[in-house]
GUVEX-604484 format. One record per residue: residue in three letters; x, y, z of N, C-alpha, C in turn. Coordinates in steps of 0.2 Angstrom, whole numbers, padded with zeros to 4 digits, always signed. Layout:
BEGIN
alaXYZXYZXYZ
...
! end
This chain:
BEGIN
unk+0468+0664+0710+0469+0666+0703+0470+0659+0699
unk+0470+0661+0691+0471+0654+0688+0481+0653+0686
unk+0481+0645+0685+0485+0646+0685+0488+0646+0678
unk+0493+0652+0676+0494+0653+0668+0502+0649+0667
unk+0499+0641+0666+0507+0637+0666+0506+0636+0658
unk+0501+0636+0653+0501+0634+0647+0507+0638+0644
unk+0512+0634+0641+0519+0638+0636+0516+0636+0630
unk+0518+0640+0624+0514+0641+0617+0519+0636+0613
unk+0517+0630+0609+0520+0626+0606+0520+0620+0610
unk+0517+0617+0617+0520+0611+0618+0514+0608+0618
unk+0509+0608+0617+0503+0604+0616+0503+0601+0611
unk+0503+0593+0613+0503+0586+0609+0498+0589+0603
unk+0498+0589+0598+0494+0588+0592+0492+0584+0588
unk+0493+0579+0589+0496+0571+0584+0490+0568+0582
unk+0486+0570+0587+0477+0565+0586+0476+0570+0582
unk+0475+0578+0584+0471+0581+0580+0474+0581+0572
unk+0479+0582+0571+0481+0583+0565+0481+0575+0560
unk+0479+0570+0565+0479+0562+0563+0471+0563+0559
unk+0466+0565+0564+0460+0568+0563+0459+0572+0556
unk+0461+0578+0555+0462+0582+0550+0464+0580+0544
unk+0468+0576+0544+0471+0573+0538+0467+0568+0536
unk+0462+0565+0539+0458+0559+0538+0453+0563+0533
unk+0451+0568+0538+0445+0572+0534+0446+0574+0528
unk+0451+0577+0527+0454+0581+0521+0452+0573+0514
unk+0456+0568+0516+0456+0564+0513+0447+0562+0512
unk+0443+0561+0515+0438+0557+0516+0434+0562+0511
unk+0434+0570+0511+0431+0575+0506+0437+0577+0501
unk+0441+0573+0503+0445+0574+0494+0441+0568+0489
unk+0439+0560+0492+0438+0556+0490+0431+0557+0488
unk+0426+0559+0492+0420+0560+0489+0420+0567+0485
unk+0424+0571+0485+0424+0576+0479+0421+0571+0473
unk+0430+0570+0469+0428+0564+0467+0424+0560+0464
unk+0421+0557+0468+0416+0552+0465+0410+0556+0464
unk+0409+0563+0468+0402+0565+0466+0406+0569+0457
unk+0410+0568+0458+0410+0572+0449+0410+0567+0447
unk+0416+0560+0447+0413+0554+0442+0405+0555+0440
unk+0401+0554+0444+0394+0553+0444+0392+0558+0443
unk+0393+0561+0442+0391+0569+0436+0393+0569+0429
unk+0401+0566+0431+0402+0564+0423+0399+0558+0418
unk+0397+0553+0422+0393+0548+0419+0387+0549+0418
unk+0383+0551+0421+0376+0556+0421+0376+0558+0414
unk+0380+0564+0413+0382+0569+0407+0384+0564+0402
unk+0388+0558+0400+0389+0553+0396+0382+0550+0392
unk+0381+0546+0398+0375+0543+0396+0367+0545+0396
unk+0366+0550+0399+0360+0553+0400+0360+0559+0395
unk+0360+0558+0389+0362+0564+0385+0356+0570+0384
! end
């Protein structure tokens, strides 16, 4: 049989959430810039 030793809460998470956080960041920053450049589009491209 397998053996059921996983306990709920002790799994290191520090990469993953190191991960996550980078992402969050990385599509909060290009959000962003792709509206900059939609708003300068709109500016000057009238």
């Amino acid at each position: 049989m397998a053996d059921n030793t996983h306990k709920h809460g002790e799994m290191e998470i520090r990469d993953q959430e190191a991960t996550f956080n980078g992402f969050v960041k990385f599509l909060t920053n290009s959000i962003i810039a792709c509206l900059v450049v939609v708003v300068i589009l709109a500016v000057f491209f009238q």
